[in-house]
C-alpha positions in Angstrom: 1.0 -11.5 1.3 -1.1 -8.7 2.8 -1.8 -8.9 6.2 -5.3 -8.5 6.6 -7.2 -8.1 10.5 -10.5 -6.5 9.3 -13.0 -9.3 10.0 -11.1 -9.6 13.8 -12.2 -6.1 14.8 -15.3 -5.9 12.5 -17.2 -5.3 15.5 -16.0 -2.5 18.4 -15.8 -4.1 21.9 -13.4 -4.5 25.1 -9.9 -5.3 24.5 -10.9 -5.4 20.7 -7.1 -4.8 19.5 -5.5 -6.5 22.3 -6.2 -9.7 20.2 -4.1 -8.2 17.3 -0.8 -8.0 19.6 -0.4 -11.5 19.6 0.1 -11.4 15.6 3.6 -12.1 14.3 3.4 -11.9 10.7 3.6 -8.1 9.4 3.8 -7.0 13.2 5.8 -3.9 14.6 7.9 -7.2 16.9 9.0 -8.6 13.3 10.2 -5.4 12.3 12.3 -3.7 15.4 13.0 -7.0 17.6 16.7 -6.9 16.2 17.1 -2.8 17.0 16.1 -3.2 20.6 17.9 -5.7 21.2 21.1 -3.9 19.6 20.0 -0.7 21.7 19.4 -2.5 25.2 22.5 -4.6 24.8 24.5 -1.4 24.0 22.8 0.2 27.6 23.5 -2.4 30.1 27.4 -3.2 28.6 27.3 0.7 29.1 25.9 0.4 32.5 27.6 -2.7 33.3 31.0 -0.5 32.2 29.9 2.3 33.9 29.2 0.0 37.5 32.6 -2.4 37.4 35.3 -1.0 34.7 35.7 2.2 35.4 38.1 3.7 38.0 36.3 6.4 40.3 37.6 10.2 38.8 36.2 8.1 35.4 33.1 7.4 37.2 32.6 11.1 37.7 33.9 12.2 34.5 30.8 9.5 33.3 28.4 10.9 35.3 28.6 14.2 34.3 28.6 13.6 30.5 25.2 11.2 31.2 23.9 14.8 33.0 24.8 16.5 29.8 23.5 14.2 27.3 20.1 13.8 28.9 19.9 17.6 29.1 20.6 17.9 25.3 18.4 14.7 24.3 15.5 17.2 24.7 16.8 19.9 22.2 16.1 17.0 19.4 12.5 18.0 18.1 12.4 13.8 17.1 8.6 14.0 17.6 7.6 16.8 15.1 10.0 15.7 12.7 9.1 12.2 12.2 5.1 12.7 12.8 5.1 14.9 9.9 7.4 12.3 8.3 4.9 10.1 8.7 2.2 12.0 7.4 3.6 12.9 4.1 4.7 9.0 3.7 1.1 7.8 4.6 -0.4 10.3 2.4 2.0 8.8 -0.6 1.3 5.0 0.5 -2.5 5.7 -0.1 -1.6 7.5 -3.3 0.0 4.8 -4.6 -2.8 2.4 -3.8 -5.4 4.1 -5.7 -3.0 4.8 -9.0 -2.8 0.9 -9.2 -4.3 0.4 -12.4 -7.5 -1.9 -12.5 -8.7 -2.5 -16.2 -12.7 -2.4 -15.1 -13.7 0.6 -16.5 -12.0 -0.4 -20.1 -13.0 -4.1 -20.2 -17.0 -2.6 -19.7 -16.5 -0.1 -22.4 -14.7 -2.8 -25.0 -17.5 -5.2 -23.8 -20.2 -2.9 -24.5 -18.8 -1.0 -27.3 -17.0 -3.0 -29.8 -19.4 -5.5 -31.3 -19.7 -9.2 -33.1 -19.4 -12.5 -32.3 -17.7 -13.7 -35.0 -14.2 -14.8 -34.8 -13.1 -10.9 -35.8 -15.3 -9.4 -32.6 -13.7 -11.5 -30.7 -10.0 -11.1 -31.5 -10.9 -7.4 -31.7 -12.0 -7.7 -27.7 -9.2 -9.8 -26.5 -7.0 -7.9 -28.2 -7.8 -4.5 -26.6 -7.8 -5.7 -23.3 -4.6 -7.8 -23.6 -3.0 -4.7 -24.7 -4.7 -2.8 -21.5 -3.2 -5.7 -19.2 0.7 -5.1 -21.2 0.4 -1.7 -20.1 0.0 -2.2 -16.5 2.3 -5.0 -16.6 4.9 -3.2 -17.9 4.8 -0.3 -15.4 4.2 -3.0 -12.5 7.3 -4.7 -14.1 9.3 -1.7 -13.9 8.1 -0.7 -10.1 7.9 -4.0 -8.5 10.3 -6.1 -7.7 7.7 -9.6 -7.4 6.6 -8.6 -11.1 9.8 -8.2 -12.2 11.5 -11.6 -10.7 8.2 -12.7 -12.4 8.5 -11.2 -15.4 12.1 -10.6 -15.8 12.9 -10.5 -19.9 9.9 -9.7 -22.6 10.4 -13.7 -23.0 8.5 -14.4 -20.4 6.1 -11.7 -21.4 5.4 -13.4 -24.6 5.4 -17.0 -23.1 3.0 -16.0 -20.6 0.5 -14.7 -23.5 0.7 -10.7 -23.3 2.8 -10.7 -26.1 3.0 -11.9 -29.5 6.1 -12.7 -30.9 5.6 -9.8 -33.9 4.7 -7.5 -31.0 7.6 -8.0 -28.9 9.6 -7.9 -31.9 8.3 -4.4 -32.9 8.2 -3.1 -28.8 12.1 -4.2 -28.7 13.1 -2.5 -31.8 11.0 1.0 -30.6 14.4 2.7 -30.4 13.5 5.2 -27.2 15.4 4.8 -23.8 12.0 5.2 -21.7 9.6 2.7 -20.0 7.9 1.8 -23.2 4.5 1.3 -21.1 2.7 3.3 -23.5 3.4 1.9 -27.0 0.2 -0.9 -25.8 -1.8 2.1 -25.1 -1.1 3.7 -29.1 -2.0 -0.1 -30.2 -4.8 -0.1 -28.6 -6.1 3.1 -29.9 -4.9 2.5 -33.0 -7.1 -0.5 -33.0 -10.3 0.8 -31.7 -9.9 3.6 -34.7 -9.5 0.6 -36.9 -12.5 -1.4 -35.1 -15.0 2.2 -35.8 -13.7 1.8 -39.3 -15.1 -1.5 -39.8 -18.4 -0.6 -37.8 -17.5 -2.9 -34.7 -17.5 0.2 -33.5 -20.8 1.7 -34.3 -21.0 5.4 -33.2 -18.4 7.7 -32.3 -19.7 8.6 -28.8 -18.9 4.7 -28.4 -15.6 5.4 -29.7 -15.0 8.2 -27.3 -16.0 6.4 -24.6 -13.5 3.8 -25.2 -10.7 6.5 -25.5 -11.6 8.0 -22.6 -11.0 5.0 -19.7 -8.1 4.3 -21.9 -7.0 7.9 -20.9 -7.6 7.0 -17.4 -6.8 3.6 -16.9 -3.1 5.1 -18.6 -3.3 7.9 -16.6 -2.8 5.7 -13.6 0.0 3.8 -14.7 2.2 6.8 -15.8 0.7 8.3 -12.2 2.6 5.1 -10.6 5.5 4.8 -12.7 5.9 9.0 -11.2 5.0 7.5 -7.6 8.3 5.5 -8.4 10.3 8.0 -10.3 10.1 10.8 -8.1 10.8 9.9 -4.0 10.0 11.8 -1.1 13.0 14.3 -1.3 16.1 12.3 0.6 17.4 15.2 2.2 13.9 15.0 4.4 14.7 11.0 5.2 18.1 11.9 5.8 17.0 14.7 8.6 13.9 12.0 10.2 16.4 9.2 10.2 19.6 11.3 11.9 17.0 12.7 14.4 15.7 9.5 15.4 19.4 7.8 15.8 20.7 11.0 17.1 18.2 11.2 20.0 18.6 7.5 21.1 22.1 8.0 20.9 22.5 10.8 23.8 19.4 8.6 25.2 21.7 6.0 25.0 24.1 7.4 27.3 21.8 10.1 29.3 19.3 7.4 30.4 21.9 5.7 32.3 20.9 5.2 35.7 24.0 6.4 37.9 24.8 6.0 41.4 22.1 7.3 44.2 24.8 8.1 46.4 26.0 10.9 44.5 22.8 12.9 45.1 22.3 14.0 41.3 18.6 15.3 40.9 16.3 12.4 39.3 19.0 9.7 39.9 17.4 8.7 43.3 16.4 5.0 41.9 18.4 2.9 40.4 16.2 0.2 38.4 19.2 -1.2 36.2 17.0 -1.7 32.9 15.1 2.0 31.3 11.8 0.0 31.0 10.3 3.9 29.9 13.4 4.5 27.5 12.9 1.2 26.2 9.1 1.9 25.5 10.3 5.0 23.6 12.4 3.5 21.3 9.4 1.3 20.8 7.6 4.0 19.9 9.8 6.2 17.9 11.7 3.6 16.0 8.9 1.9 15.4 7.3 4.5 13.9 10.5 5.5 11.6 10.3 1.6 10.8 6.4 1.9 9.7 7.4 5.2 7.3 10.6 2.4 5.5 7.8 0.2 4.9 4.8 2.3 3.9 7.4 4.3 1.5 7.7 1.5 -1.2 4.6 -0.6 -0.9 5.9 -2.6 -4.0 8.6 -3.9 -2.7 8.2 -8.0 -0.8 7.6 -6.7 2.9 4.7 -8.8 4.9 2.4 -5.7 4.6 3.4 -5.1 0.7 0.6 -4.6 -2.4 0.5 -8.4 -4.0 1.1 -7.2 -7.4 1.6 -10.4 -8.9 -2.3 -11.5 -7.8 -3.3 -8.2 -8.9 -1.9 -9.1 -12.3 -3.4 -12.3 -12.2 -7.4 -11.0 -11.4 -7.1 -8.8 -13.9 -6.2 -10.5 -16.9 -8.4 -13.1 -16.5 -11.7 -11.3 -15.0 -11.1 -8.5 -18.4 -10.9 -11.5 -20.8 -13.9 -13.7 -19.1 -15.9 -10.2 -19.6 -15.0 -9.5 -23.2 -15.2 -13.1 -24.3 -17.4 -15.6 -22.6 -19.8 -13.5 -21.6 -20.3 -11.1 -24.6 -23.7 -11.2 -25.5 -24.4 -13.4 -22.6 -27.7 -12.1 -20.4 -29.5 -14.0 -18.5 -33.5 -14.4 -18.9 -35.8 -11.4 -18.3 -38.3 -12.7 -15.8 -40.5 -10.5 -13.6 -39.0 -9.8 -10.2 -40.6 -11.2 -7.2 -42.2 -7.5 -6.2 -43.8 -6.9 -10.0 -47.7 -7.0 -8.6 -46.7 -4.6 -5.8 -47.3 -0.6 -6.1 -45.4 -0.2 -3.0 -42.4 -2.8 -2.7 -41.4 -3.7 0.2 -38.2 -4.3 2.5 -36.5 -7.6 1.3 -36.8 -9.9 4.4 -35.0 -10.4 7.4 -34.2 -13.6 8.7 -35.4 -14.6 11.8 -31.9 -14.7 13.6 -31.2 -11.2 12.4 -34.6 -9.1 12.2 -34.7 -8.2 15.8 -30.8 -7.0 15.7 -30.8 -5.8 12.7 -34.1 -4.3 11.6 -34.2 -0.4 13.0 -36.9 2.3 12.4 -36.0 4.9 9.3 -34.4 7.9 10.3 -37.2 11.3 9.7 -35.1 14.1 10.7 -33.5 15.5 14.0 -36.2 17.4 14.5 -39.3 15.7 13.4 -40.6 14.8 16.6 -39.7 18.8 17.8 -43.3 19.3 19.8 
């Protein structure tokens, strides 16, 4: 399930995220607790090595390859390369969030453009818009993993009522070796054609309308079956994750704290634990951690899309609109303002109009004298 904060900082004030550290659930703690502890118990065996294993000439010999490595930790450009990681994997995550495919648009235009209620009007409706919610499941299917444990055969599809048994028996003998999201998307133009034939359809600008969000509510699932299809390139995860592992390997050794005997420059404290070293591998492998999550946001992660209640909404708000409340409109009754020239502001109640009630806004310079 999502993890959702929004209403806990709705309101800007002092300390107002330090309330969201304590969160476990979809937190950065859940996701990189088992890496520093893999990377600070490889630094103090190191250090414990490093303090009573090793004979003195190895002592040295360590000391100088520590020198070396934290010299050449610094020619690793890990910050550039895995900001701008970030950014393009963002940019995709939010992407992918709007292409989800939400059959609004097409359930309006069926409910306002194909017309009856008869029996015929009504299988006409349901039936577009079942075919709108096959389409989107069938990407979601193919993208999701929750969808597909779901839905794993077209069985399931047809026991869970966005099938027929004819129409899975025609989209399994389709002989093509693609996604077959589209073949609802021909049905249901080839119905619409057939509903403007019978003159449930009644104009051809109706018509149009109708193929047009079809168009776009298909245009978003082939955009997220793409999303899916085509990655970020691996070669650029391969170079952001070997930077990142690369860096806190040298940091690994050249962050070792050595002996302040031996005079080396910056070596003049010995604190035993790299509380700084450990806050940058906080940082940085948190960070490559956020861009593994954020890459496939249809996957079963805490912070994952919930694809399965997306499913669910919109099958049954797209069939409540076409069926039960076709033709359904409540009472035209003059509104409570109907005797007024000038309406005025709905009222505030009395525990919000001094908060919330402000003067209008005239212009920056309206009051210029």
């Amino acid at each position: 399930m999502t993890v959702t904060y929004t209403a806990r900082v709705a309101t800007a004030r002092f300390g107002g995220f330090s309330q969201l550290l304590l969160l476990w659930r979809g937190s950065i703690y859940k996701l990189l607790y088992r890496e520093v502890l893999l990377f600070l118990g490889a630094y103090l065996g190191l250090s414990m090595a490093y303090r009573f294993l090793l004979s003195e000439p190895q002592r040295r010999l360590f000391e100088k390859l520590v020198l070396y490595c934290d010299r050449s930790s610094e020619l690793i450009p890990v910050a550039f390369v895995l900001g701008f990681y970030v950014a393009v994997v963002l940019e995709r995550w939010w992407g992918q969030f709007r292409s989800v495919p939400a059959p609004d648009g097409l359930m309006l235009a069926v409910r306002c453009g194909v017309h009856g209620a008869d029996a015929r009007g009504r299988v006409l409706r349901r039936t577009l818009m079942r075919y709108g919610s096959l389409a989107a499941l069938l990407v979601l299917r193919a993208v999701s993993t929750a969808v597909y444990k779901r839905f794993p055969t077209t069985d399931h599809l047809v026991e869970a009522g966005f099938l027929t048994r004819e129409e899975r028996r025609r989209l399994d003998g389709l002989r093509s070796p693609y996604n077959k999201f589209w073949v609802p998307c021909v049905w249901f133009g080839a119905l619409a054609g057939q509903a403007r034939r019978e003159g449930r359809v009644r104009d051809d600008c109706a018509l149009k309308l109708l193929m047009e969000e079809l168009n776009r509510f298909r245009a978003n699932c082939s955009l997220l079956f793409h999303y899916d299809w085509i990655s970020v390139p691996l070669v650029y995860t391969q170079v952001v994750t070997i930077a990142v592992y690369a860096f806190f390997a040298a940091c690994l050794i050249g962050r070792q704290f050595l002996d302040p005997a031996q005079g080396y420059a910056g070596h003049e404290l010995d604190l035993g634990l790299p509380v700084f070293t450990l806050l940058q591998f906080f940082f940085y492998v948190g960070w490559l951690k956020v861009a593994e999550q954020l890459i496939n946001p249809f996957g079963e992660d805490d912070d994952d899309f919930e694809t399965n209640t997306l499913i669910d909404r919109n099958f049954q708000v797209s069939m409540l609109a076409v069926d039960e409340l076709y033709g359904d409109v409540p009472p035209l009754e003059r509104d409570l303002y109907w005797d007024s020239v000038c309406p005025p502001r709905p009222p505030y109640t009395a525990a919000t109009a001094a908060q919330l009630r402000l003067p209008n806004f005239r212009g920056s310079a309206f009051d210029v004298q």
